[in-house]
N, CA, C and O of each residue as an XYZ file, in Angstrom:
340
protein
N     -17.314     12.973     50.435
C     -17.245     13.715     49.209
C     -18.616     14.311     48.899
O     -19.609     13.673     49.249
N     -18.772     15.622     48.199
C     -20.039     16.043     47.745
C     -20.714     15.398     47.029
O     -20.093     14.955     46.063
N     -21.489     15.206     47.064
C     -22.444     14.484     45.728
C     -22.762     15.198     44.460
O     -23.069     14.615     43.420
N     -22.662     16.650     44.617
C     -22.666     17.229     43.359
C     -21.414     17.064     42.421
O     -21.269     17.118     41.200
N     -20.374     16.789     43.724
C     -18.633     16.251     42.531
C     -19.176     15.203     42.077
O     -19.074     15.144     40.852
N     -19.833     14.153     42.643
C     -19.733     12.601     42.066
C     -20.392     12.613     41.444
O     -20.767     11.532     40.990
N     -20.911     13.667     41.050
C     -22.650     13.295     39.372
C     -21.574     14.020     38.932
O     -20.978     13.206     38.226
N     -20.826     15.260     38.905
C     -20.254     15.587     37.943
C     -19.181     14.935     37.245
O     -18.979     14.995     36.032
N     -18.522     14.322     38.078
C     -17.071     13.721     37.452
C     -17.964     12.463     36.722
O     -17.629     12.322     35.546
N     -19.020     11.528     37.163
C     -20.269     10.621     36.751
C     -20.626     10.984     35.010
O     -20.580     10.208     34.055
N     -20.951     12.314     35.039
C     -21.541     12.718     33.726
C     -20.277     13.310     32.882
O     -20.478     13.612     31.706
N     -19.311     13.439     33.305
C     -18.018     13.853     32.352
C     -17.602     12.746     32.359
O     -17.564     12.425     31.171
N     -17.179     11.756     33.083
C     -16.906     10.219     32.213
C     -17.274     10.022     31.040
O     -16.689     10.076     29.959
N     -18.838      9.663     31.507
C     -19.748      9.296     30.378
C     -19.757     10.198     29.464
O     -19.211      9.678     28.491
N     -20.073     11.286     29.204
C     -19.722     11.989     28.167
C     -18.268     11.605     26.941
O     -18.150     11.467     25.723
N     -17.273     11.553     28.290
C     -15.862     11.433     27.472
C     -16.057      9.868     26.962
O     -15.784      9.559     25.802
N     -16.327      9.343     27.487
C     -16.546      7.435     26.955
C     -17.534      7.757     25.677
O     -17.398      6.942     24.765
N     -18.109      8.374     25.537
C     -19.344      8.577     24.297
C     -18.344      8.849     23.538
O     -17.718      7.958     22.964
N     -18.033     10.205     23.421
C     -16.797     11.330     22.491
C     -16.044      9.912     22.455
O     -16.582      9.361     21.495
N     -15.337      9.247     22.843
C     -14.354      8.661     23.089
C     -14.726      7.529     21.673
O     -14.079      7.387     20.636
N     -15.787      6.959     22.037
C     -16.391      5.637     21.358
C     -16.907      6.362     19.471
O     -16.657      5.727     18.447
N     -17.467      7.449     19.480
C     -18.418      8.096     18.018
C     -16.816      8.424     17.239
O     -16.616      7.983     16.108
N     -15.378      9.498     18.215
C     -14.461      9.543     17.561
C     -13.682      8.477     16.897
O     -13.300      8.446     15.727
N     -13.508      7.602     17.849
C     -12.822      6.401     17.412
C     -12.716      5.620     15.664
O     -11.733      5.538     14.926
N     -14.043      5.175     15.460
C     -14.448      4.644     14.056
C     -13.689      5.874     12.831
O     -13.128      5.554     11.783
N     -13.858      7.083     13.277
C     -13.167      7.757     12.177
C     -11.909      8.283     12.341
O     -11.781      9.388     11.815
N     -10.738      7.763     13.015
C      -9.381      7.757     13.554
C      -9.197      6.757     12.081
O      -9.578      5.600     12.261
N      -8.880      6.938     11.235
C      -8.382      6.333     10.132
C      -6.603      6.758      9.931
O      -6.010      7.815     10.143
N      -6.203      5.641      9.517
C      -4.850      6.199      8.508
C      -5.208      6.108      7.356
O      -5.912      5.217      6.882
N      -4.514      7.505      6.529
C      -4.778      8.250      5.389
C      -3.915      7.747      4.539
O      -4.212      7.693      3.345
N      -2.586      7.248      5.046
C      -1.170      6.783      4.236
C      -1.644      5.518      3.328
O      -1.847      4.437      3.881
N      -1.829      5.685      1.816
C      -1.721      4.647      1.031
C      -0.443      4.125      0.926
O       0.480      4.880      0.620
N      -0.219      2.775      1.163
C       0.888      1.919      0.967
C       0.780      1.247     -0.254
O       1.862      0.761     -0.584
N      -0.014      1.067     -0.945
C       0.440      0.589     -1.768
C       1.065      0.790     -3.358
O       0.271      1.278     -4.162
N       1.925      0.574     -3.672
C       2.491      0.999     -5.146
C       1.683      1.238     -6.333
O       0.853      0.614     -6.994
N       2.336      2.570     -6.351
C       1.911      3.029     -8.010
C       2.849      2.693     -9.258
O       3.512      3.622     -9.720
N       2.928      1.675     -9.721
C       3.681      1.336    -10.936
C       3.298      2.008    -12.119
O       2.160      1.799    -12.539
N       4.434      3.180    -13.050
C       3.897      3.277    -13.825
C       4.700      2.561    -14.888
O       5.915      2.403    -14.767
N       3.979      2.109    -15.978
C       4.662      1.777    -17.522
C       5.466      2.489    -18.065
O       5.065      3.631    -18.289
N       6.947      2.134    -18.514
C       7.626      2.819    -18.597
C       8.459      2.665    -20.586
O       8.969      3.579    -21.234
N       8.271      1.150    -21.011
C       8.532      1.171    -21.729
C       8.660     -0.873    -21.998
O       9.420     -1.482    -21.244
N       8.035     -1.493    -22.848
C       8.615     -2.379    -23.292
C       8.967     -2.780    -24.483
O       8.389     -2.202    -25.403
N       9.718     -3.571    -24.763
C      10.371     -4.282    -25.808
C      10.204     -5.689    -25.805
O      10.016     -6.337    -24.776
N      10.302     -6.407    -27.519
C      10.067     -7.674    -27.587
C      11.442     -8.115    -28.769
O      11.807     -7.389    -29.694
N      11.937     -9.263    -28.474
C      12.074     -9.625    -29.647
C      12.527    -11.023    -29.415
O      12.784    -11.566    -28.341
N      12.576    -11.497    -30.609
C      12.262    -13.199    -30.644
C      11.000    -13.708    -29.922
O       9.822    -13.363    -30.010
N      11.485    -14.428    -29.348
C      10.150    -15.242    -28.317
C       9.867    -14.566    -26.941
O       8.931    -14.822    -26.183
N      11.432    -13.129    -26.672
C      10.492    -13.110    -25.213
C      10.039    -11.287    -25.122
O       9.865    -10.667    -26.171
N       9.923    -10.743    -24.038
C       9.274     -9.707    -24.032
C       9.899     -9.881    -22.886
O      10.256    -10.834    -22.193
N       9.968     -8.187    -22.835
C      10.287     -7.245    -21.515
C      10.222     -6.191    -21.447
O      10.702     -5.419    -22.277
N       9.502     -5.815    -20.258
C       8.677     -4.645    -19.975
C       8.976     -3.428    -18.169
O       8.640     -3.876    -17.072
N       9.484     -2.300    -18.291
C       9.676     -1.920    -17.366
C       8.854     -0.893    -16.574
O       8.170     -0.006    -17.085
N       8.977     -1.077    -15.530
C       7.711      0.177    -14.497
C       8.682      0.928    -13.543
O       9.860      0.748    -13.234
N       7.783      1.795    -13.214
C       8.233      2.838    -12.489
C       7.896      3.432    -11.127
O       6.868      4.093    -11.276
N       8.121      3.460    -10.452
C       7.004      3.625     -8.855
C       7.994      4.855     -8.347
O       9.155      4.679     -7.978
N       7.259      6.237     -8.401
C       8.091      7.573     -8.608
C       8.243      8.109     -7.062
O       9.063      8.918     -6.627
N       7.137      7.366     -6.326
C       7.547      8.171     -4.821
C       8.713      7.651     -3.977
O       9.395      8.277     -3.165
N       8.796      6.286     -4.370
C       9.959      5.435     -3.995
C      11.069      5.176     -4.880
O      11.942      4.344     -4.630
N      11.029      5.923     -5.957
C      11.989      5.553     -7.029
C      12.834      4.457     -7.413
O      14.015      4.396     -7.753
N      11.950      3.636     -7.277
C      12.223      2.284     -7.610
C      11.670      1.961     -8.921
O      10.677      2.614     -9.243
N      12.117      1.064     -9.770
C      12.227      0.895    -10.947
C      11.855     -0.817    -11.138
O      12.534     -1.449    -10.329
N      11.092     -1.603    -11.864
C      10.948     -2.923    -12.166
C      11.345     -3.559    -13.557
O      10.890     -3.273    -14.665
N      11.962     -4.157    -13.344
C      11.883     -4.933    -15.043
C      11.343     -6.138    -15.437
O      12.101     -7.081    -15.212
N      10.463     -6.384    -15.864
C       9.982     -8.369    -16.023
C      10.143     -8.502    -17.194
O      10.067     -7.479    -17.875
N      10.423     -9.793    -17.864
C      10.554    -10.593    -18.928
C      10.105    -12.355    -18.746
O      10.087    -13.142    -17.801
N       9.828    -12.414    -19.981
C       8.606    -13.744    -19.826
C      10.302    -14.460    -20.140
O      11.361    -14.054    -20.619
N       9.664    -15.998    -19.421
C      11.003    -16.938    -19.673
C      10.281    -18.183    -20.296
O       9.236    -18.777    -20.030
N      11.130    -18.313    -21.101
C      10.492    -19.427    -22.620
C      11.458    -20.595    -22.454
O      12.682    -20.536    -22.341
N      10.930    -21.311    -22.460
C      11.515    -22.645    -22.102
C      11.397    -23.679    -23.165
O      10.269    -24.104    -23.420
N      13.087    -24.428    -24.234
C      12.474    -24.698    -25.687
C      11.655    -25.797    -25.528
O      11.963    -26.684    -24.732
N      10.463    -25.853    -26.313
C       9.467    -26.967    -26.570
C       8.589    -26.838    -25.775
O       7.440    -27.041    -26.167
N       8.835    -26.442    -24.337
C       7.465    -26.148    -23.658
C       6.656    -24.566    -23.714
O       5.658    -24.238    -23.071
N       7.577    -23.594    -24.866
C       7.028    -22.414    -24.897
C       7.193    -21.148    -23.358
O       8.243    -21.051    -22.722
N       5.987    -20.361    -23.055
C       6.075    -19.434    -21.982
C       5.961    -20.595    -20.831
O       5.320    -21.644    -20.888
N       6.654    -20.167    -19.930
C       7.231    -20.833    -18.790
C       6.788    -19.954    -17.321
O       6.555    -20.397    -16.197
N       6.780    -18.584    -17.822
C       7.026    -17.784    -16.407
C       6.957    -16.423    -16.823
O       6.598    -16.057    -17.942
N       7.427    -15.452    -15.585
C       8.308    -14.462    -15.519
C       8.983    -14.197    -14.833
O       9.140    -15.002    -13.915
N       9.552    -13.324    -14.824
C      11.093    -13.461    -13.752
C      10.979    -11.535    -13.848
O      10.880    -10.864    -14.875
N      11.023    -11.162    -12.749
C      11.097     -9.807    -12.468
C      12.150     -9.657    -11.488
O      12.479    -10.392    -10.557
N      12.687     -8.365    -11.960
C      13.747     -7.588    -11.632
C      13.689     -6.153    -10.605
O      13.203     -5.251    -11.287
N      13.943     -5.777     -9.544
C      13.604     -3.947     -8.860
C      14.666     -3.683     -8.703
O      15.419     -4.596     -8.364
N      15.100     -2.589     -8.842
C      15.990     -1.643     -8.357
C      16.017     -0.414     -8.090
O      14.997      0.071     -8.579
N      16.851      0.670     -7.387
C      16.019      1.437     -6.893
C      16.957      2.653     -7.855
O      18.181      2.723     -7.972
N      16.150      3.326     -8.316
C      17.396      4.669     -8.936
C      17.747      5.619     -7.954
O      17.036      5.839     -6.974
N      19.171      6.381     -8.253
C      19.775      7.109     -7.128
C      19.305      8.505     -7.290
O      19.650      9.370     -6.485
């Protein structure tokens, strides 16, 4: 084989392994996954409360309400999703 092929294909490796290695670190995914809940509206009455959200790209919908338990007071919450059509 020539020796001028083998420095060349030699120095285009290395080149591409460089390019290869500086591109890499900024190969990011852009896609946020995680939920945007917005506030949608709550209500209270008596002892408990409930409050609903909204997450508009997935159109899904949440509902939570605190769960009161007698004599021991707030206990929890208990949440609800569903998805609107």
């Amino acid at each position: 084989m020539n020796m001028k092929i083998v420095r060349l294909s030699a120095v285009a490796l290395i080149a591409g392994l460089v390019l290869a290695v500086s591109v890499a670190p900024a190969a990011r995914s852009q896609v946020d996954v995680s939920p945007s809940y917005l506030p949608i509206g709550v209500a209270a009455s008596g002892n408990t409360s409930t409050v609903w959200f909204h997450e508009p790209s997935s159109r899904q919908t949440l509902a939570c309400q605190t769960v009161v338990t007698a004599g021991k007071g707030l206990t929890g919450i208990q949440c609800v999703a569903a998805k609107l059509p």
